[in-house]
C-alpha positions as CSV (number, residue, x, y, z in Angstrom):
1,X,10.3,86.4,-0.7
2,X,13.2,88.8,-0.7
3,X,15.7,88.3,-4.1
4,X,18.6,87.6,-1.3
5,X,16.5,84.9,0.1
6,X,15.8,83.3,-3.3
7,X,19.7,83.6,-4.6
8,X,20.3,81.2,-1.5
9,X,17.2,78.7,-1.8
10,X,17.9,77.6,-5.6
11,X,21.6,76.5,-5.2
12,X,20.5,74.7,-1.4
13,X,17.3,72.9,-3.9
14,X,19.9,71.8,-6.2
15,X,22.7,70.4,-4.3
16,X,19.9,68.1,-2.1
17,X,18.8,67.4,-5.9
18,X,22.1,66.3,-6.8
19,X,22.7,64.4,-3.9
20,X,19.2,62.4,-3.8
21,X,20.1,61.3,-7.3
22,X,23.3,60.3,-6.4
23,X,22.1,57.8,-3.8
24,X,19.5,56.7,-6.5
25,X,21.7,56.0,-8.5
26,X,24.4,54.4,-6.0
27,X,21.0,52.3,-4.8
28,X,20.7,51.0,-8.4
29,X,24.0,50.4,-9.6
30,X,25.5,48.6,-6.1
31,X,25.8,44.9,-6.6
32,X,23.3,42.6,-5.2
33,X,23.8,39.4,-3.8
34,X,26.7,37.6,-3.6
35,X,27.8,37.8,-6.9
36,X,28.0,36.3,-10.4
37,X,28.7,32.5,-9.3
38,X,24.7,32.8,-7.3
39,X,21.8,32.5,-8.3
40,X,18.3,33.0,-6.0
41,X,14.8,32.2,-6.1
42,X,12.0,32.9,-2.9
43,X,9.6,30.7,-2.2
44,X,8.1,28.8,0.7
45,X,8.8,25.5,2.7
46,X,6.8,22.8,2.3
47,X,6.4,19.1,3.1
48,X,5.3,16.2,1.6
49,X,1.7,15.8,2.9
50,X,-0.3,12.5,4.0
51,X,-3.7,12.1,4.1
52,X,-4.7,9.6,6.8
53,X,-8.2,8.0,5.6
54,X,-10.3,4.6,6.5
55,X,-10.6,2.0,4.3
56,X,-13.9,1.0,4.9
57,X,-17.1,3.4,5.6
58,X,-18.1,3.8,8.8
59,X,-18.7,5.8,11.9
60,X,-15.4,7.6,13.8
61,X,-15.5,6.3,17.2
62,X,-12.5,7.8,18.8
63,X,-9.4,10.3,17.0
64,X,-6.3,9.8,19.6
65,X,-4.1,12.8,18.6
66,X,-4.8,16.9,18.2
67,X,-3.4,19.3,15.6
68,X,-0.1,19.8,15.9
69,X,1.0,16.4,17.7
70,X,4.2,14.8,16.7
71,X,3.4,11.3,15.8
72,X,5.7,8.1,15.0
73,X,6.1,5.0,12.8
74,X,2.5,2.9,12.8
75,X,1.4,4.8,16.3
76,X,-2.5,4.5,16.7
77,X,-4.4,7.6,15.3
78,X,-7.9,6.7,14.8
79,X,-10.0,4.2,15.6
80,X,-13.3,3.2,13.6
81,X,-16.0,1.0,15.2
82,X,-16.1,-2.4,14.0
83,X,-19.4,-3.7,15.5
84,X,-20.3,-5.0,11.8
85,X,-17.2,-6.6,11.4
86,X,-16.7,-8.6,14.3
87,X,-20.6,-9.6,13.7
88,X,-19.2,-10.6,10.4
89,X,-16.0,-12.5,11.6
90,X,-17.7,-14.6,14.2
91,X,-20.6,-15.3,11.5
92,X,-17.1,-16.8,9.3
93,X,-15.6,-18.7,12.2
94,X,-19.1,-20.4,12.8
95,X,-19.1,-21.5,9.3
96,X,-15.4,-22.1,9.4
97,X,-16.4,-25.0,12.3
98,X,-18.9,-26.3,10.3
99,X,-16.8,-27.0,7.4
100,X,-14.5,-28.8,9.7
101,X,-16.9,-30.9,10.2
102,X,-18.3,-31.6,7.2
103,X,-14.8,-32.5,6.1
104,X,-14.6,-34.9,9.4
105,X,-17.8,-36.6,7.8
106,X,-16.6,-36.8,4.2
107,X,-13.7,-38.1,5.4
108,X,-15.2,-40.9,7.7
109,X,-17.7,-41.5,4.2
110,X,-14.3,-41.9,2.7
111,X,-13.2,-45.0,4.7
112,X,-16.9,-46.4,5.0
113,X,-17.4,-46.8,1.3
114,X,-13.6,-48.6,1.6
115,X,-14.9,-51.0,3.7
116,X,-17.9,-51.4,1.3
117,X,-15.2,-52.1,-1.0
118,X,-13.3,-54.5,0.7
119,X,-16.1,-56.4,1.7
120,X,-17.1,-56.1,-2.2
121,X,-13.7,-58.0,-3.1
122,X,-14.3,-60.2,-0.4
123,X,-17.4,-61.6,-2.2
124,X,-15.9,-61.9,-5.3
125,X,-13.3,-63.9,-4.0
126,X,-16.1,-65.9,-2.8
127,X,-17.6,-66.1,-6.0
128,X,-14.3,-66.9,-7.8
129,X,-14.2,-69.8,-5.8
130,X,-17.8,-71.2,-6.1
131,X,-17.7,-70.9,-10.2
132,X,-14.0,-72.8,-9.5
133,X,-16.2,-75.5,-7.9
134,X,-18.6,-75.7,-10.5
135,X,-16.6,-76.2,-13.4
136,X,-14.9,-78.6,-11.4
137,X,-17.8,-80.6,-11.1
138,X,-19.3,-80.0,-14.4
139,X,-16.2,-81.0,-15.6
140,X,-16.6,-84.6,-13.2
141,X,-20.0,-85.2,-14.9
142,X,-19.2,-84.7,-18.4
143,X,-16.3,-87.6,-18.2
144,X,-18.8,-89.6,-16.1
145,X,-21.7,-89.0,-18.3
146,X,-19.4,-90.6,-21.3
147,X,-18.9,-93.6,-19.4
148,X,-22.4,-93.6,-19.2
149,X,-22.1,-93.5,-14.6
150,X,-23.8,-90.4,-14.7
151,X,-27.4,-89.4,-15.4
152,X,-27.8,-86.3,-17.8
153,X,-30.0,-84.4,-15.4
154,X,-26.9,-84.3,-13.2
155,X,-24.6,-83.0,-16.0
156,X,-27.1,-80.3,-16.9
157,X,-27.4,-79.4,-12.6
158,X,-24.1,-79.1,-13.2
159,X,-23.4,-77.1,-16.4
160,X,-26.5,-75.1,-14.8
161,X,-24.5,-74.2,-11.5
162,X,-21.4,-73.0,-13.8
163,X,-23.5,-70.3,-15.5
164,X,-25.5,-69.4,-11.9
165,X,-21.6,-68.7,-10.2
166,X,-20.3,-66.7,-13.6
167,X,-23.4,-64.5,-12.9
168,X,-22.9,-64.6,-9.1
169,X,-19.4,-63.3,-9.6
170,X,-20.6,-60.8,-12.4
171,X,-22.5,-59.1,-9.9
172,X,-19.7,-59.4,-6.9
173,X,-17.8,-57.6,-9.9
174,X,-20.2,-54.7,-9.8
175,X,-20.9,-54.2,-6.3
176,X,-16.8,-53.5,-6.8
177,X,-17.1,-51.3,-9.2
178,X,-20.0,-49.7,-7.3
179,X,-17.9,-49.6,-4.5
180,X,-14.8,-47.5,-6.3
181,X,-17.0,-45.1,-7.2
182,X,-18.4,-44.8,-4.3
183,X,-15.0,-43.6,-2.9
184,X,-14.2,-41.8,-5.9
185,X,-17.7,-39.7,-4.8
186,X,-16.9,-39.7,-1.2
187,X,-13.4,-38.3,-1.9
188,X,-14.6,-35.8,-4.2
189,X,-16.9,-34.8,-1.1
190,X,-13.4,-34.1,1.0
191,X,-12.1,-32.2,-1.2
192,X,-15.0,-29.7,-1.6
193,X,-15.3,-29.8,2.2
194,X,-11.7,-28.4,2.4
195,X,-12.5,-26.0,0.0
196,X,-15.1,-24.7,2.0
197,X,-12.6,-24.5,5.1
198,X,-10.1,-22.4,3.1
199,X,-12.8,-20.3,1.8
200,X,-14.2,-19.5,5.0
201,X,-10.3,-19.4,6.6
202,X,-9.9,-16.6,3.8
203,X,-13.4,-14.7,5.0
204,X,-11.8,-14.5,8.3
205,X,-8.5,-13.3,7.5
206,X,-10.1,-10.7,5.1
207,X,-12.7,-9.7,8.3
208,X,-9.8,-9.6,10.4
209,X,-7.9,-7.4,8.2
210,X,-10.6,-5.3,7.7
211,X,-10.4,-4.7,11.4
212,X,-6.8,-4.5,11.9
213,X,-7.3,-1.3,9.0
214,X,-10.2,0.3,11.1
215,X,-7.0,1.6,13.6
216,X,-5.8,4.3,11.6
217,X,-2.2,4.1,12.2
218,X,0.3,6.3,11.2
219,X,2.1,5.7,8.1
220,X,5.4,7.7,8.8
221,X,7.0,9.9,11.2
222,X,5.5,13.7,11.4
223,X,3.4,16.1,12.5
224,X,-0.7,16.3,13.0
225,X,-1.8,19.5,10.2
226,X,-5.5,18.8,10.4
227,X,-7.9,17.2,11.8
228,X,-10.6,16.8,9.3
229,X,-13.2,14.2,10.8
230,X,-14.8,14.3,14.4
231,X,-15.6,11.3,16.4
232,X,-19.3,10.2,15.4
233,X,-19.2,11.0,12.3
234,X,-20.2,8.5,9.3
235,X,-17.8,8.8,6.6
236,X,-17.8,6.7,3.2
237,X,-15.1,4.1,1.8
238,X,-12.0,6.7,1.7
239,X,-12.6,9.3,3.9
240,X,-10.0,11.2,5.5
241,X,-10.1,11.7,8.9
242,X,-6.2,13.3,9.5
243,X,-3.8,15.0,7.5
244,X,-0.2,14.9,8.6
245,X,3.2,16.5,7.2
246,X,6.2,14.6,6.9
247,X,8.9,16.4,8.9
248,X,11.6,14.4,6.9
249,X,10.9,15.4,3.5
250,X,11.1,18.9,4.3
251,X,12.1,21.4,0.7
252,X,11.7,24.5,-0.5
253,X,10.4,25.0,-3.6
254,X,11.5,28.4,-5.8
255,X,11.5,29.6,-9.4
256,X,14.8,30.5,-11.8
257,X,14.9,31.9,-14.9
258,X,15.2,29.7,-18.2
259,X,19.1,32.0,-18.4
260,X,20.4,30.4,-15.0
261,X,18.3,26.8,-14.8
262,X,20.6,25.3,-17.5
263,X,23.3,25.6,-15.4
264,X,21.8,24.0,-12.1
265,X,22.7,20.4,-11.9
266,X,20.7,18.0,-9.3
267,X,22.9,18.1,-6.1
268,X,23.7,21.7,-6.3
269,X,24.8,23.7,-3.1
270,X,21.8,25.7,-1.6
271,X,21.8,27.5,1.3
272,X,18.4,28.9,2.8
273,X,17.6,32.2,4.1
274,X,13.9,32.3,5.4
275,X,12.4,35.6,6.4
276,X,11.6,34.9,9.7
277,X,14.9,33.8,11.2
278,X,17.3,35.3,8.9
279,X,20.1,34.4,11.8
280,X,19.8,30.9,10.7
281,X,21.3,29.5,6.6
282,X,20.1,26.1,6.0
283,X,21.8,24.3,4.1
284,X,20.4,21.6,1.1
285,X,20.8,20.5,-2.2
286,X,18.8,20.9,-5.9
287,X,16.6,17.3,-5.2
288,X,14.2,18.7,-8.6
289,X,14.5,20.9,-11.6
290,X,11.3,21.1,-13.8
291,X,11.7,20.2,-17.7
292,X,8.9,22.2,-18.5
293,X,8.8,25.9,-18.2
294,X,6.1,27.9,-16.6
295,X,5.2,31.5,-15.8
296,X,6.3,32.6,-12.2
297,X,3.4,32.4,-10.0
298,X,1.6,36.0,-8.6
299,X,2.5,35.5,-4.8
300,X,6.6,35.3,-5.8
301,X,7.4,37.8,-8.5
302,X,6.8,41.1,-9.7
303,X,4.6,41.6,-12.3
304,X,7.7,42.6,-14.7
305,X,9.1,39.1,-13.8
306,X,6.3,37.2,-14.5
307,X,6.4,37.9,-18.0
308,X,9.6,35.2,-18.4
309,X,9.3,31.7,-18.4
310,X,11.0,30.2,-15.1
311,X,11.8,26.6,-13.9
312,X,10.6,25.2,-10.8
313,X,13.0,24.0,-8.8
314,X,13.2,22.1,-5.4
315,X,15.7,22.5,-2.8
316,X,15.6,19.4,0.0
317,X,16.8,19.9,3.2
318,X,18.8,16.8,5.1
319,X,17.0,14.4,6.4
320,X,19.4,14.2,9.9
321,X,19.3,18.1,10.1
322,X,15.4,18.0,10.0
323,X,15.4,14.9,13.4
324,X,17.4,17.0,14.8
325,X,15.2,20.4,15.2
326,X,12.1,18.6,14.2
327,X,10.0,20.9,16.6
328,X,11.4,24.1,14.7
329,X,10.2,22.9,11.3
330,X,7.2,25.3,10.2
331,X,5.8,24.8,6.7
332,X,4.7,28.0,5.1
333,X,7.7,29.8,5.9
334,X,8.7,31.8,2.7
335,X,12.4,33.2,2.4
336,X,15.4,32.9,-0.1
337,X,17.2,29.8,-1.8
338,X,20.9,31.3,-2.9
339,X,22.0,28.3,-5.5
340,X,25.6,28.2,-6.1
341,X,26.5,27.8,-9.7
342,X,30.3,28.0,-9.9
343,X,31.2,25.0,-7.6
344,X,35.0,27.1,-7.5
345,X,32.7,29.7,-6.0
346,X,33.0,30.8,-2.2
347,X,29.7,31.5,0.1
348,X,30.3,35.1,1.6
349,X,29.9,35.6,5.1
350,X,26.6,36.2,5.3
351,X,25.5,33.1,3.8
352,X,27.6,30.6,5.4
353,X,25.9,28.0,7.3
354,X,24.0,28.5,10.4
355,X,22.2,25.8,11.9
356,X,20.5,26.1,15.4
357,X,22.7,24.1,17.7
């Protein structure tokens, strides 16, 4: 290389030098963000998950919905069979009639052992009557007998017949008794008849629930995320056969250092920048703020920045923004929470809200 050639390289080399380290430094020292009155986390958007699952085990017969199927309030997902179950409910209702029945017959022993005890009464009414009669007599022969009209033999027929009608109506007085209890009994019988209709009234109500659960319905308004059973498959008490995302509890969830979280109250302004359609800022509010600090996890920070403790905290997107683009909402997405932290703060331009219309 000729000495000209080199005089004119060196001072070239050193003015791109200078200039390279100028826009370093330019790169390093320009502000970022929107400014002191922000604060931003990334993270991902996420939705509160449901996991649809029978009651009762059994064999799938029939899944009505695929992945990705918007759903509503209580429409039919799943149905299990329920051979066993209506064997077992018309086994209940059989013995339902018959306790019916049998409280029919307790009921009719009821008013039989009534009239046992009216007729009962009856006789010793009867007997009442005859022992009156008797000591009526008996009472005729003794003042005959001490006028000396009457023969003894006759007073002693007669003091004989008093004694035979107390012990008549002695025993018209227990057949009464007997009779009482009798109803007492056959009462008793009712009642444990009903009791046996109510139980077996309970069996069926408990079948029939049973069977009304077997239809898996949905439990809220969403999406389909997985299907995770197959018709014809047996699974136990608890198995999940869907799982489905609530589309109106729709968040992002982010991480903030332990220097800015202090001065993030619930109902802070958040706007949303996800990576994938940065056109669009979503507006929603601070819903959660963690009390316990954590390390930031891998997939979010740098390595640098996992080394301070940071606060999880939730961002929740309106409920009547979310019905209204409900087919847009993607969990999964990660992008950008910007928290605003001075409420006298103004969003810049580029992060004022833009909804999809």
């Amino acid at each position: 290389m000729s000495p000209r050639l080199k005089k004119w390289l060196v001072p070239s080399a050193i003015a791109v030098a200078v200039v390279v380290a100028a826009v370093v430094a330019w790169t390093a020292l320009k502000p970022s963000g929107p400014g002191a009155g922000f604060a931003s986390g990334n993270g991902r958007i996420e939705a509160t998950e449901i996991d649809v699952a029978t009651k009762l085990a059994g064999r799938v017969q029939d899944i009505m919905v695929r992945e990705g199927d918007f759903v509503t309030v209580g429409q039919p997902l799943a149905q299990m069979r329920v051979d066993v179950l209506d064997a077992q409910r018309d086994e209940a209702q059989a013995q339902s009639r018959q306790a019916v029945t049998a409280v029919a017959s307790a009921e009719a022993q009821v008013a039989a052992r009534r009239s046992d005890t009216a007729a009962a009464r009856a006789v010793v009414g009867q007997r009442e009557s005859e022992l009156d009669s008797a000591r009526r007599r008996l009472a005729r022969s003794q003042a005959l007998a001490k006028e000396g009209i009457t023969a003894q033999q006759v007073l002693d027929d007669d003091r004989a017949g008093v004694r035979q009608a107390k012990a008549t109506l002695t025993g018209a007085e227990a057949q009464v008794a007997a009779a009482d209890a009798a109803i007492t009994a056959a009462q008793a019988a009712v009642v444990g008849a009903g009791s046996n209709v109510a139980a077996t009234e309970a069996t069926i109500a408990r079948v029939e629930a049973d069977i009304e659960d077997s239809q898996l319905k949905s439990p809220r308004a969403g999406r389909v995320q997985y299907r995770i059973a197959e018709p014809g498959e047996v699974l136990a008490a608890g198995g999940r056969v869907l799982n489905l995302v609530d589309l109106g509890e729709v968040y992002m969830t982010f991480f903030l250092p332990e220097t800015v979280v202090g001065k993030v109250p619930l109902g802070s302004e958040v706007h949303i920048v996800l990576d994938t359609t940065s056109k669009y800022v979503i507006p929603a509010k601070v819903s959660y703020v963690s009390s316990t600090a954590q390390f930031t996890p891998k997939t979010v920070e740098t390595a640098s920045e996992r080394q301070k403790l940071m606060f999880r905290v939730r961002a929740q997107i309106g409920r009547e923004l979310l019905q209204k683009n409900v087919k847009l909402v993607k969990t999964g997405l990660p992008g950008v929470a910007w928290v605003k932290l001075d409420p006298a703060a103004k969003w810049p331009a580029n992060l004022e809200i833009r909804v999809p219309e």
